[in-house]
C-alpha positions in Angstrom: 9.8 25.7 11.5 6.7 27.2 10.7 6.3 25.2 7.3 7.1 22.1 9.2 4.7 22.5 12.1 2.3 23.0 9.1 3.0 19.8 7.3 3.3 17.8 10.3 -0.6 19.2 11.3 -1.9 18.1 7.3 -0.6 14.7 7.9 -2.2 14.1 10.7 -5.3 15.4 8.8 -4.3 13.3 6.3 -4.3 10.3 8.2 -7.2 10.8 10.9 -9.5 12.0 8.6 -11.4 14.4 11.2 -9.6 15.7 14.3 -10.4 18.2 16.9 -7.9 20.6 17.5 -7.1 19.2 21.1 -6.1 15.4 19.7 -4.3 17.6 16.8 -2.3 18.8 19.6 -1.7 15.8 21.7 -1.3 13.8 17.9 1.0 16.4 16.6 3.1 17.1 19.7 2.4 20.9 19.2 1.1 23.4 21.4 -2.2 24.2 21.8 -2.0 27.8 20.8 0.4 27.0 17.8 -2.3 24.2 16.7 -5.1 26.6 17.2 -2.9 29.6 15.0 -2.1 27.2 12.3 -5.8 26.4 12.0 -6.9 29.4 12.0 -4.2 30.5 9.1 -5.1 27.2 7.1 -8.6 27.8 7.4 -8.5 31.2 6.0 -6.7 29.8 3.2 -9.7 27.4 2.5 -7.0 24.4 3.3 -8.8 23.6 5.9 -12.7 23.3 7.1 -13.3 23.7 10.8 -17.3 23.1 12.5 -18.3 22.9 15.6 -18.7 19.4 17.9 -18.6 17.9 20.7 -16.1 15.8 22.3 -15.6 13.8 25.8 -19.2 15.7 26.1 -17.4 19.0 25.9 -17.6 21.7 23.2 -15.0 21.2 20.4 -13.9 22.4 16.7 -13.9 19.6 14.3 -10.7 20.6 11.7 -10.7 18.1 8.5 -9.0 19.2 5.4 -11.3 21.1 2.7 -11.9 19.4 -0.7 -11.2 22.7 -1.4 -7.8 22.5 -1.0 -7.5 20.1 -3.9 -8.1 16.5 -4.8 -6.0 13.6 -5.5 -6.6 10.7 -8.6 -5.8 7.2 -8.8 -6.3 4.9 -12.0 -5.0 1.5 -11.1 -4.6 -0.5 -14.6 -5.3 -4.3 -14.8 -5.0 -6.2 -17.6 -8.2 -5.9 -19.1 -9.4 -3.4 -16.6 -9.4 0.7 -15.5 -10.7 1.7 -12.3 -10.3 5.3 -11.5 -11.0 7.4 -8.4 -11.1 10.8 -7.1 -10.6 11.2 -3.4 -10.1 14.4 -0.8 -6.7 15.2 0.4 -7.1 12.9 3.4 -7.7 9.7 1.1 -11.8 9.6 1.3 -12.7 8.4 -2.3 -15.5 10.3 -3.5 -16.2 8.9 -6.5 -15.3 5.7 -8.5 -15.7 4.0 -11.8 -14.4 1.2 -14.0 -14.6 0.1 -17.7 -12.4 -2.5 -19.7 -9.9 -2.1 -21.5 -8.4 -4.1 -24.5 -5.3 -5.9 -22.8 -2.7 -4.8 -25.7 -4.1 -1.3 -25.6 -1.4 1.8 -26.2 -0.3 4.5 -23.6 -2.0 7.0 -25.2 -5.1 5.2 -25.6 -5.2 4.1 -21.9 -4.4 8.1 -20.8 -7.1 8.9 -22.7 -9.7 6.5 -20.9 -8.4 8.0 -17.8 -8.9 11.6 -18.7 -12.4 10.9 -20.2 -13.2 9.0 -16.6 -12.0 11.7 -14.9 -13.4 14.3 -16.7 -16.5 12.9 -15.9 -16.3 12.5 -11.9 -15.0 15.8 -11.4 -18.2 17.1 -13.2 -20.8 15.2 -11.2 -18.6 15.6 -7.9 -18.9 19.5 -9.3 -15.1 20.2 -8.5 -12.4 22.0 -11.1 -9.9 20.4 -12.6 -7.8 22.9 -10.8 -8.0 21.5 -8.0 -6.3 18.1 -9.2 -3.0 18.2 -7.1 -1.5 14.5 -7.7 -2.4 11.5 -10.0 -0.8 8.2 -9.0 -1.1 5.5 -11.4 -0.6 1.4 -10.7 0.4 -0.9 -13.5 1.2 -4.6 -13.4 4.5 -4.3 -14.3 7.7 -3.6 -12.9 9.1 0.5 -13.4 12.9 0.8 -13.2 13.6 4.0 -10.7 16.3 5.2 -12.9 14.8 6.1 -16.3 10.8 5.6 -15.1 10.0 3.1 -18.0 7.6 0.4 -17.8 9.3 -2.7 -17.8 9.0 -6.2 -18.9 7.4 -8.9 -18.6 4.2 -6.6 -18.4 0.5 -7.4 -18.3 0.5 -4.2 -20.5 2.7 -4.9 -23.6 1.7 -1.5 -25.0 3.3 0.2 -21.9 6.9 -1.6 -22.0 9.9 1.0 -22.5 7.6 4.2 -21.9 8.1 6.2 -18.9 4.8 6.4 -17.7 4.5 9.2 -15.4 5.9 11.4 -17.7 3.5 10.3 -20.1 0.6 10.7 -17.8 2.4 14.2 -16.6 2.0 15.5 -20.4 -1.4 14.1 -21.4 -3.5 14.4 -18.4 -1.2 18.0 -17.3 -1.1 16.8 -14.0 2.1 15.5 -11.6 1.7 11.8 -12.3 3.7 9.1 -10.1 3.6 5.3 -11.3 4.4 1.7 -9.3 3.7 -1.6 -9.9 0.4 -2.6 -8.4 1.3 -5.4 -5.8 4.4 -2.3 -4.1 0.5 0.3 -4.3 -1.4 -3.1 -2.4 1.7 -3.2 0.1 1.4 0.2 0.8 -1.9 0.8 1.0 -2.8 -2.5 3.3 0.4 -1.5 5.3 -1.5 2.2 6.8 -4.6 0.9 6.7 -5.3 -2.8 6.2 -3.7 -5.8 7.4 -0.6 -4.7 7.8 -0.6 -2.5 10.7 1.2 -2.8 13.7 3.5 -5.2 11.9 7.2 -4.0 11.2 7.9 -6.1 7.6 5.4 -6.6 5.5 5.1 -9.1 2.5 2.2 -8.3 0.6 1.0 -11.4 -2.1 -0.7 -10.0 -4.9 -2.4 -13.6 -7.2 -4.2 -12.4 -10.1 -3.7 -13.1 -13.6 -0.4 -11.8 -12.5 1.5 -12.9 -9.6 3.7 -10.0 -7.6 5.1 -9.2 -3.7 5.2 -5.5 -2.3 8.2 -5.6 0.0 7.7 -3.0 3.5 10.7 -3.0 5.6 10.6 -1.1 8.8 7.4 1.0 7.4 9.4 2.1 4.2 8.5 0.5 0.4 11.5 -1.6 -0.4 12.4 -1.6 -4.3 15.9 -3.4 -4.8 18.6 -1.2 -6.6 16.6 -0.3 -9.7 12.9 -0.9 -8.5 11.6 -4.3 -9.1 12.2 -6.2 -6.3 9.2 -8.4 -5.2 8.6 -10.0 -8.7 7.8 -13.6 -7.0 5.6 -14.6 -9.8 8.7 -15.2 -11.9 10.3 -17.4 -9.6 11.3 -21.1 -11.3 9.1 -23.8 -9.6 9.9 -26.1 -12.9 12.8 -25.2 -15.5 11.3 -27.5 -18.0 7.4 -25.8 -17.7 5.5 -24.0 -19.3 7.0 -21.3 -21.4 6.2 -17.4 -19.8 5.6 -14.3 -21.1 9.0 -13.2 -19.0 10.9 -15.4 -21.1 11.3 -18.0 -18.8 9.8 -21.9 -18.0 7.7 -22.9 -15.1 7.2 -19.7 -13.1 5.3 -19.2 -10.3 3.0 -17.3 -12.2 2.1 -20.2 -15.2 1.1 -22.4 -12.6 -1.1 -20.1 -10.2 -1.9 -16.9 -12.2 -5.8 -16.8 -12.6 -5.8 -17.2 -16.6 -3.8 -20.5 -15.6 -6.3 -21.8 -13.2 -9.0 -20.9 -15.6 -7.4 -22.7 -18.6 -6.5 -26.5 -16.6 -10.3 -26.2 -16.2 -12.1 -25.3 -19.5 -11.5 -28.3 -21.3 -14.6 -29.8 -19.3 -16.3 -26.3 -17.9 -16.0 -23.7 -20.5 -14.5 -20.8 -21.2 -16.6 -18.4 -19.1 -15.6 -19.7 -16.0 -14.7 -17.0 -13.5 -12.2 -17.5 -10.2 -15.6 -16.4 -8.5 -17.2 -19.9 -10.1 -14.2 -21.5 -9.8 -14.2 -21.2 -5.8 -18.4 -21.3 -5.3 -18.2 -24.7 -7.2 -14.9 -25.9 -4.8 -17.1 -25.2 -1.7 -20.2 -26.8 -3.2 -18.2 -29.9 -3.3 -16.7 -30.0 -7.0 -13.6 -31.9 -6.8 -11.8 -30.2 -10.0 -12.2 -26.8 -8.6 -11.2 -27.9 -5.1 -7.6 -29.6 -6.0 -7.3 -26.4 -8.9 -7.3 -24.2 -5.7 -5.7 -26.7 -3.7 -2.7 -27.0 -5.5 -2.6 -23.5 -6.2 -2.2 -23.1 -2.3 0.7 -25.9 -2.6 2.8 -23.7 -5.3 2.5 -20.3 -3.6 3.6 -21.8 -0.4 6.8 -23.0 -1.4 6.9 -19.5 -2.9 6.5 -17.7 0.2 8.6 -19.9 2.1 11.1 -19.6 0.3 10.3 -15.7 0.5 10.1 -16.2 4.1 13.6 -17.9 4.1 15.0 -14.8 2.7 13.2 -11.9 3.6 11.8 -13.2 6.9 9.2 -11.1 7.1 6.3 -10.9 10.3 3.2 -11.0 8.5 2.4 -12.3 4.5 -0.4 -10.5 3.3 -2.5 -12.2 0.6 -4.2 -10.4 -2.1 -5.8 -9.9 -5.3 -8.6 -12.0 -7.1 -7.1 -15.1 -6.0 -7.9 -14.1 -2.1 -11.9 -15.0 -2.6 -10.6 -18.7 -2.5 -9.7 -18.2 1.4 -9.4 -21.5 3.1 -9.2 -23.0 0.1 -6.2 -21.8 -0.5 -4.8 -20.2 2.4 -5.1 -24.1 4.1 -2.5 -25.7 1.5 -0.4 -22.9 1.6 0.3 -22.6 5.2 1.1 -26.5 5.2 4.1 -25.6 2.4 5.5 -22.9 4.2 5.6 -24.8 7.2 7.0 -28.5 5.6 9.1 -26.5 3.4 10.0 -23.3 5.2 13.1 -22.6 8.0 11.2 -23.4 11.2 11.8 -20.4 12.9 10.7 -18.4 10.0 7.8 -20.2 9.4 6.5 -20.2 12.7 7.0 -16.4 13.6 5.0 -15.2 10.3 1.8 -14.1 10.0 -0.4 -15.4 7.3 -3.6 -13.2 6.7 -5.8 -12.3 3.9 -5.5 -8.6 2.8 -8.3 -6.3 4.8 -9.0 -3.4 2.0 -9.7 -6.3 -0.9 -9.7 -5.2 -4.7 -9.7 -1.5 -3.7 -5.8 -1.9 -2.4 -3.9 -1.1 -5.4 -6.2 1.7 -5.9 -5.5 3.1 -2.4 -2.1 2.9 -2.6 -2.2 4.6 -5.9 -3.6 7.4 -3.9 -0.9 7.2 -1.4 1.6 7.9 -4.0 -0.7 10.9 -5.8 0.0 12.6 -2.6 3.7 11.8 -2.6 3.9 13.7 -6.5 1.4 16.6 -5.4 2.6 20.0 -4.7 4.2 20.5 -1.3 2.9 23.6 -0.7 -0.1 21.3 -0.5 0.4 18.4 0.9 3.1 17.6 3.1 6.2 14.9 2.4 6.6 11.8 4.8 4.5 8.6 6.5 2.7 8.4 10.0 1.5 5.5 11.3 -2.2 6.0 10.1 -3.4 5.7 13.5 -5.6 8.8 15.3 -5.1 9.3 19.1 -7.6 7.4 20.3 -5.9 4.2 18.4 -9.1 4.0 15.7 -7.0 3.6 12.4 -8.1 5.9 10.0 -9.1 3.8 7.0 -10.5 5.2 3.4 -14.0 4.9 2.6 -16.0 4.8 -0.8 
């Protein structure tokens, strides 16, 4: 009882951020005196930090969770990109950086760029690497749940058939955990993006790759062997283009960013970014506009049929691709709803992801915290909201 009172008070921590030991109590369900015992115990441990405020103009103890206590990592791979973050046990990133990465890289080579990152943050943020508890990791590419290998078609050909968090485990000696990216974007815009207060979640990941994170009833959903959501290789045309999966005409050859970028360099170049792509659309380019246009058209019958299946309350849309907006978002929400069972169509929610290109690296975080120590950190999911309904929400 005592280790559970204990791990229900660090997720709340976890969560809020800063408390005072009053909400913790109302929050937590506990009793005053047991919240104020287990404080006091934590605090002695250097778990936890407590200082003095003031609260509904009253004298109060502010209780947050020490960086002391340890530190949590997140390197969320693209596929020409690393970013890599340290944050505090209660998901405030504390330091960030990003370098580029050659897209057929090797495992090792990529663990390597992450250790040399993070060996580098932990010396200006002046912590010890002791104090890593849990490194969570994001790849675009599915990871089978029974034997923890990367899996294909990958963004990361390099990675295919190695189990990853091992890997990471043995070269970085840290507990590693790895997911796709677009499951890390679910769960991260699920606690604290635009997700909440919704009960299934469908979150849209278009970047040079295309992926879903599935949340059902709060809870990541996987399929039997952990690559559910892989909407990017659906068939829109059996006789397209030929994919990296293997297959013709997915999803993913027709709306993946490389894609968009490649229908228009013929008369713009090779440089072009989606960024350019989607200033020139709203300047009045016509090109750019029916490029993003159309995109909108193919993802919608995507998500409806999605929709048809899954039925889901709220579509989240994410990654590069999400920049575009209206442009888009407008041509989309016409599929769904020409194309998509009425009364699934109409009861969805179709919003634009809150927590932008720093999703996938938040929900890598997430995850660090699910492989840390448990004597640290405690198991489990609240609903990322502090008593007085202000959702706690991650900050640079």
């Amino acid at each position: 009882m005592k280790e559970a009172n204990h791990a229900r008070l660090i997720e709340a921590l976890q969560f809020a951020g800063t408390m005072t030991q009053a909400d913790l109590s109302r929050f937590t369900g506990l009793a005053p005196s047991t919240v104020s015992n287990i404080v006091r115990e934590l605090s002695a441990s250097g778990l936890l930090r407590v200082s003095p405020t003031v609260s509904r103009g009253r004298t109060a103890q502010a209780v947050r969770l020490s960086r002391g206590a340890g530190v949590l990592v997140a390197a969320d791979f693209g596929h020409r990109h690393l970013t890599v973050a340290v944050a505090d046990l209660a998901y405030e990133v504390l330091a960030e950086h990003r370098m580029e990465l050659d897209w057929d890289h090797r495992v090792d080579d990529g663990l390597d760029a992450v250790q040399r990152i993070l060996s580098r943050l932990l010396t200006e943020l002046e912590i010890d690497r002791e104090l890593v508890v849990g490194l969570g990791i994001g790849l675009p590419a599915p990871i089978d749940s029974r034997t923890g290998q990367v899996g294909a078609p990958s963004q990361l050909p390099g990675w295919v058939g190695v189990d990853a968090a091992a890997a990471a485990t043995e070269q970085l000696g840290v507990p590693a955990r790895v997911d796709n990216d677009a499951n890390l974007g679910a769960l991260a815009e699920d606690r604290w993006g635009a997700g909440r207060g919704a009960e299934n979640v469908a979150y849209v990941k278009l970047s040079d790759g295309v992926g879903a994170g599935l949340v059902i009833r709060g809870e990541l959903y996987q399929g039997s062997i952990g690559t559910a959501g892989e909407i990017g290789h659906v068939t829109m045309n059996e006789y397209g283009a030929l994919c990296r999966c293997g297959n013709r005409g997915c999803l993913e050859m027709l709306v993946g960013t490389s894609a968009l970028l490649a229908q228009l360099a013929p008369n713009y170049g090779t440089d072009l970014t989606i960024a350019d792509v989607v200033r020139m659309a709203r300047d009045g380019n016509v090109a750019c506009h029916r490029i993003l246009e159309d995109a909108g058209h193919h993802i919608g019958v995507a998500v409806a049929n999605l929709c048809n299946v899954f039925n889901p309350d709220r579509v989240i849309i994410g990654g590069e691709l999400a920049q575009a907006d209206d442009l888009v978002l407008g041509s989309l929400r016409r599929t769904l709803n020409r194309q998509g069972i009425p009364s699934a169509a109409q009861a969805v929610d179709l919003v634009l992801a809150e927590l932008g290109a720093r999703s996938h690296l938040l929900g890598a975080l997430v995850i660090a915290s699910a492989g840390a120590s448990p004597s640290v950190l405690a198991a489990g999911k609240l609903a990322g909201r502090s008593p007085d309904g202000v959702v706690g929400v991650p900050t640079p």
